[in-house]
C-alpha positions as CSV (number, residue, x, y, z in Angstrom):
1,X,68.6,8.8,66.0
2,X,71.7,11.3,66.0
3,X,70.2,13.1,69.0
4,X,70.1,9.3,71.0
5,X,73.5,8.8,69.7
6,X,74.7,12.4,71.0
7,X,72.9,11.8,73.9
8,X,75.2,8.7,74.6
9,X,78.2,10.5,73.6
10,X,78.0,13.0,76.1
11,X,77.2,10.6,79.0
12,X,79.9,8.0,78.0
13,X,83.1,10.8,77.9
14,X,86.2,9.6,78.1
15,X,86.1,10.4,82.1
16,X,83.2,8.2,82.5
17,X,84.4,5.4,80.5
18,X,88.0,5.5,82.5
19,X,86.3,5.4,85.6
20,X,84.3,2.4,84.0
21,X,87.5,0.7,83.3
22,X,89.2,1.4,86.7
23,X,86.4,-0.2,88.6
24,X,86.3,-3.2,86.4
25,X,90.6,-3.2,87.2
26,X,90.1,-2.5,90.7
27,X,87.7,-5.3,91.3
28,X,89.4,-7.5,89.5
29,X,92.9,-6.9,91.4
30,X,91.7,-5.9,95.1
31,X,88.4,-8.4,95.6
32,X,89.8,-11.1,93.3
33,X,92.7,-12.1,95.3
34,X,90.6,-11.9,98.4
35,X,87.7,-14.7,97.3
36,X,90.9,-16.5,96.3
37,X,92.5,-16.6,99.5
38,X,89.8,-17.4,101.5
39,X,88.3,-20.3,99.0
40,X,85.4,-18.2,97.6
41,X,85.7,-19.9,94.3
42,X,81.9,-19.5,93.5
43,X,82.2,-16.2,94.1
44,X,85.5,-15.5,92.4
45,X,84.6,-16.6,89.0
46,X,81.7,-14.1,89.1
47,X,83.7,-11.1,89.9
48,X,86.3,-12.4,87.4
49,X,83.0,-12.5,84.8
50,X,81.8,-9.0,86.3
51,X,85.1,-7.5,86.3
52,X,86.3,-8.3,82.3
53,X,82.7,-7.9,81.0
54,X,82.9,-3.9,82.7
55,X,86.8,-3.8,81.4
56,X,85.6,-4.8,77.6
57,X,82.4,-2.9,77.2
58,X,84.3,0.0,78.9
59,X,87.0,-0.1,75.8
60,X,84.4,-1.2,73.0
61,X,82.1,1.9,74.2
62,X,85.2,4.2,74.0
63,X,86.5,3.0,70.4
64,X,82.1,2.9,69.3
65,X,82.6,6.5,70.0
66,X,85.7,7.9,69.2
67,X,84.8,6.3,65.5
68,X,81.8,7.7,65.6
């Protein structure tokens, strides 16, 4: 179990899980605006959905392993 959980550790540095965050930011801020402006609602709510759900499991992985 501690060798899985090292495993994780050292894929999800703090790099990685930045770079998670950033994407789930950039997504959110760059595509968002653009579904919006051209009446995409459909697919707006999903990159809202996509974008948050990277931006919170980016900071619950990062706090999961920084307690751990």
């Amino acid at each position: 179990m501690y060798k899985i959980l090292e495993m994780f550790k050292s894929i999800f540095n703090s790099l990685a899980l930045i770079i998670i965050i950033f994407i789930g930011l950039a997504t959110l801020l760059i595509d968002g605006p653009r579904f919006k402006n051209k009446g995409f609602t459909k697919e707006l709510r999903i990159v809202k959905t996509i974008s948050y759900t990277y931006i919170a499991l980016g900071i619950i992985i990062f706090i999961f392993f920084r307690i751990i």
